[in-house]
LUMFI-584251 format. One record per residue (C-alpha): x, y, z; residue in three letters. Coordinates in Angstrom, 3 decimals. Each point is the difference from the previous one (the first is absolute). Layout:
residues N
X Y Z ALA
...
//
This chain:
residues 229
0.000 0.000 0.000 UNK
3.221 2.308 1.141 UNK
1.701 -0.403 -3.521 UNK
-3.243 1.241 -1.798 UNK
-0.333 3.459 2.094 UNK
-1.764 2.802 -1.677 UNK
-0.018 3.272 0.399 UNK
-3.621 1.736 1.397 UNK
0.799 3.770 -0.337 UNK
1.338 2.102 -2.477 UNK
3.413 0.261 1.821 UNK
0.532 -3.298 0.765 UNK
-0.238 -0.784 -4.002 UNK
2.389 2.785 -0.731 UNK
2.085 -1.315 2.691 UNK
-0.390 -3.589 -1.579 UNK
0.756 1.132 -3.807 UNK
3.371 1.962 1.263 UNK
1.245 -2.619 2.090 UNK
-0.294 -2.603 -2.801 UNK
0.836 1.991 -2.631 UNK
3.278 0.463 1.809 UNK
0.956 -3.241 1.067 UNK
-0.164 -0.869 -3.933 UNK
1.890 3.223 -0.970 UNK
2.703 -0.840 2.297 UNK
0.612 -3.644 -0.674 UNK
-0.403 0.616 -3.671 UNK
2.622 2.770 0.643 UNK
2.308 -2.536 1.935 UNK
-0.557 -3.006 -2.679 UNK
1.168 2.953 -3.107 UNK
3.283 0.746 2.038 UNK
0.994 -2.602 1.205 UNK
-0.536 -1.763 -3.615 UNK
1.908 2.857 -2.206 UNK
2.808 -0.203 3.494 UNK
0.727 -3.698 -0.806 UNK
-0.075 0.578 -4.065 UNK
2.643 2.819 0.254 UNK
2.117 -1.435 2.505 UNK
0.195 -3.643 -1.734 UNK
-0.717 1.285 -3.788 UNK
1.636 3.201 0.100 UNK
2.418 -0.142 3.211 UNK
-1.183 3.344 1.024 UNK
-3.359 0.914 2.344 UNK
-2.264 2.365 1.409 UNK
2.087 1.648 2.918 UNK
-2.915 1.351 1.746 UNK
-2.902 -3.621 -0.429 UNK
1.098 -1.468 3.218 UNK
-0.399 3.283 1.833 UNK
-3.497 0.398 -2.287 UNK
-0.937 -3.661 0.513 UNK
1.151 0.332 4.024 UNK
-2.451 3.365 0.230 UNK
-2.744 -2.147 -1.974 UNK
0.025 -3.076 2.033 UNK
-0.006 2.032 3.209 UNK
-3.126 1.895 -1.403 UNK
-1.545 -3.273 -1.130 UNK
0.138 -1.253 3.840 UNK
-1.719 2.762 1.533 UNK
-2.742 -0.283 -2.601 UNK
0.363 -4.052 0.644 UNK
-1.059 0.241 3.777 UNK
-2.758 2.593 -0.443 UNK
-1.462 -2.210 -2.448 UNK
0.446 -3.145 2.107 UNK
-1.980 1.903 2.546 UNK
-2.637 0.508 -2.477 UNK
-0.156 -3.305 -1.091 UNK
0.849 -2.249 3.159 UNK
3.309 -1.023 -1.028 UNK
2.014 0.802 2.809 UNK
1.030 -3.643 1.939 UNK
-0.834 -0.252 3.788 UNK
-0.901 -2.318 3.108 UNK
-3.275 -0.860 0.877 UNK
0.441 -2.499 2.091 UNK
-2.013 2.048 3.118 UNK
-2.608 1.598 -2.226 UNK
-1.399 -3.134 -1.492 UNK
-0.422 -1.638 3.558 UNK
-1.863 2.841 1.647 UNK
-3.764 0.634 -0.085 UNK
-1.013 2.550 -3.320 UNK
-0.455 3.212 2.376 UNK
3.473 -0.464 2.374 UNK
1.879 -0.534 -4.283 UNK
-2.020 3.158 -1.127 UNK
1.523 2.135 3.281 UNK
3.202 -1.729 -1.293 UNK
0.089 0.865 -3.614 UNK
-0.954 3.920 0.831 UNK
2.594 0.292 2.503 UNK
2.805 -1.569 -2.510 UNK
-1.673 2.793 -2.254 UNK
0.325 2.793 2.011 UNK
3.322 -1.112 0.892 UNK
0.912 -0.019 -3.929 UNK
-1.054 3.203 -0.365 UNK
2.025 1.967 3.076 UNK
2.789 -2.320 -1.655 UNK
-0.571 1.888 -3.147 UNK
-0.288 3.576 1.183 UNK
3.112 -0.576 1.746 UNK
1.573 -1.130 -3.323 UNK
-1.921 2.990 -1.838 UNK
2.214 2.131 2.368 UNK
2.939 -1.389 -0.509 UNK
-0.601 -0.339 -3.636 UNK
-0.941 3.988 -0.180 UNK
2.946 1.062 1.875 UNK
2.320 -1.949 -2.063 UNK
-1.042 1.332 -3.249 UNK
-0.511 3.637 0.963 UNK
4.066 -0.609 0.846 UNK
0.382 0.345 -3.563 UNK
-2.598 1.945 -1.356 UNK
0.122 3.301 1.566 UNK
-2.911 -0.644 2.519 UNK
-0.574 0.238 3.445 UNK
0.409 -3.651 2.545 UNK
-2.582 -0.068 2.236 UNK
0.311 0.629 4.025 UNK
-0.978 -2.340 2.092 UNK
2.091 -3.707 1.474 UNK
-2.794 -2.142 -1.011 UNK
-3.021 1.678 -1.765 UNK
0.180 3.613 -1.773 UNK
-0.427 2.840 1.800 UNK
1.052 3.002 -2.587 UNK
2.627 0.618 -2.184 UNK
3.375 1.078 0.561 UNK
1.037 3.322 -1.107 UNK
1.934 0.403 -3.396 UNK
3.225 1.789 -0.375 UNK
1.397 0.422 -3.660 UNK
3.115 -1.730 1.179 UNK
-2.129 -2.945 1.015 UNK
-1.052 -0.626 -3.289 UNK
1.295 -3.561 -1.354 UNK
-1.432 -0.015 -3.731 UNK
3.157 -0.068 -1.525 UNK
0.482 -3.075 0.786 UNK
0.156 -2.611 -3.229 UNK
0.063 -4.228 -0.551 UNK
3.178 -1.444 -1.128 UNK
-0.102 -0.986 -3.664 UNK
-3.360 0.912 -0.744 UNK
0.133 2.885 -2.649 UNK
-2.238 3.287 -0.242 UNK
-2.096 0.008 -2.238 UNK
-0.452 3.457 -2.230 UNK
-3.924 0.171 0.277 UNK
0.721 0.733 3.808 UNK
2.043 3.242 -0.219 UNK
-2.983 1.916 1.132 UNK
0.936 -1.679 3.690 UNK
2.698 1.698 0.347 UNK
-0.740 3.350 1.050 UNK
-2.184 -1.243 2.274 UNK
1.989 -2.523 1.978 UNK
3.867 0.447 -0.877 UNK
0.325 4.301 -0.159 UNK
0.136 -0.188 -3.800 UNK
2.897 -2.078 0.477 UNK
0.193 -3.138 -2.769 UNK
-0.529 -3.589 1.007 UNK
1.954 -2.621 -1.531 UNK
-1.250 -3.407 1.212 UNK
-4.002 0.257 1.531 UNK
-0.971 1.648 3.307 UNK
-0.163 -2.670 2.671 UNK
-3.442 1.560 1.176 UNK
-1.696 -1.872 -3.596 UNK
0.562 -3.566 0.529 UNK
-0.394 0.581 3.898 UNK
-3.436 1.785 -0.013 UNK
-1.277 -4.054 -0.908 UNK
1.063 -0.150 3.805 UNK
-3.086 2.226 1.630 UNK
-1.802 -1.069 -2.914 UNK
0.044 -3.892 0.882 UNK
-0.562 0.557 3.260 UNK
-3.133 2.507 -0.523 UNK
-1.547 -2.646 -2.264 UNK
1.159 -2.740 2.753 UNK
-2.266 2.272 2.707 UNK
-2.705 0.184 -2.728 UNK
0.075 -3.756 -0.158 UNK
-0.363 -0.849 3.759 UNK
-2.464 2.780 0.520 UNK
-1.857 -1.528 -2.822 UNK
-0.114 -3.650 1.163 UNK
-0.513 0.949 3.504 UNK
-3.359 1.504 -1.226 UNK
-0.796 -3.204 -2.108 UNK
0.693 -2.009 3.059 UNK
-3.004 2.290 2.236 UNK
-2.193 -0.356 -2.705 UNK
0.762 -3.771 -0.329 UNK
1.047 -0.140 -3.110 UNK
3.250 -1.631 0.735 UNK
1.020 -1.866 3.146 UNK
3.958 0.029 -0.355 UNK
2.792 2.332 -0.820 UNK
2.079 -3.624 -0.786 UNK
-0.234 -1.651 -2.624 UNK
-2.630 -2.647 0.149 UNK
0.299 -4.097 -0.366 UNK
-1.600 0.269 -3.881 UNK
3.267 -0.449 -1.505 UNK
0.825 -2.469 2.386 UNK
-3.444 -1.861 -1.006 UNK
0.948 0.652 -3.150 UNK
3.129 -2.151 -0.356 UNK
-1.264 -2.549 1.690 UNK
-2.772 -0.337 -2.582 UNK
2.954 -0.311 -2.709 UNK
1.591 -2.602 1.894 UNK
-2.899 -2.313 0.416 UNK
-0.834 0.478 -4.179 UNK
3.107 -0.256 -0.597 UNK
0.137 -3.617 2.154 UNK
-3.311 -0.897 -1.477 UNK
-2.091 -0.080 3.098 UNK
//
């Protein structure tokens, strides 16, 4: 039932459509690298210098968008050896309190995340040990967007940028802030995702954040066609 989720509100489709659309950009993006990578190197002894930082970047984004949509869909492994023992009511308490503890687990992150990123692209980190209280205050020296990737060149069409967060000054490789803004990102859709099923779960429309025994059912289907029981 988990693996065939859809979407009841307008945002939760959009949500939906950009979070697959992705996944498939980004592995088709990997696959296209990678592939020319290994023809140049062994056909031409020569390479891309800057696909494994590109393929590094896009299997980092491709994880955060891989446990947001596990979330969605179920797919995330866990034990429940206590929940399936206890009466329906005591495993409902349960499953809300692992919820709520998901999603205090994901503001945290979303902190973290936030204040990481804004490192490197001119923005305030937020006050605050655990949750944010405000934003620290900005000082032109504090301002990190200079900052670029390693091999990772910059492209023309972003020259506009520059003004904004280098002082005019040119880039060379791209700003670190680019590829890391996928961190908040990920995390933001993670929130989303726990906030979402946490709602499903009230509702009863779902009775698990983990993924469920269907696949397990599943094989074991296989297994006894496959032995001709």
């Amino acid at each position: 039932m988990s693996g065939h989720y859809r979407a009841e509100t307008v945002l939760g489709q959009f949500v939906n459509e950009l979070e697959e659309t992705f996944i498939a950009i980004i592995l088709g993006l990997m696959t296209i690298i990678t592939f020319i990578n290994v023809v140049l190197r062994y056909g031409f002894n020569t390479g891309l210098i800057w696909g494994l930082e590109m393929t590094s970047f896009l299997f980092a984004w491709l994880v955060l968008f891989g446990v947001s949509y596990a979330v969605k869909v179920t797919a995330h492994l866990g034990v429940d050896a206590v929940i399936n023992v206890v009466p329906p009511n005591v495993r409902r308490v349960l499953v809300l309190t692992s919820v709520a503890v998901c999603v205090a687990y994901a503001a945290l992150l979303m902190k973290g995340a936030w204040d990481y990123w804004a490192n490197f692209a001119n923005l305030p980190q937020t006050t605050g040990r655990w949750f944010p209280t405000g934003l620290e205050e900005m000082k032109r020296t504090s301002y990190r967007g200079w900052y670029e990737v390693v091999d990772i060149p910059f492209p023309e069409w972003l020259r506009w940028i520059q003004p904004i967060m280098n002082e005019g000054e040119d880039y060379e490789k791209i700003p670190r802030f680019i590829p890391y803004a996928m961190l908040p990102f990920g995390v933001a859709l993670l929130l989303f995702r726990f906030i979402q099923a946490g709602v499903r779960i009230w509702r009863g429309q779902a009775d698990s954040l983990i993924v469920s025994h269907e696949a397990e059912d599943a094989v074991d289907d296989v297994a006894h066609m496959n032995r001709g029981d």
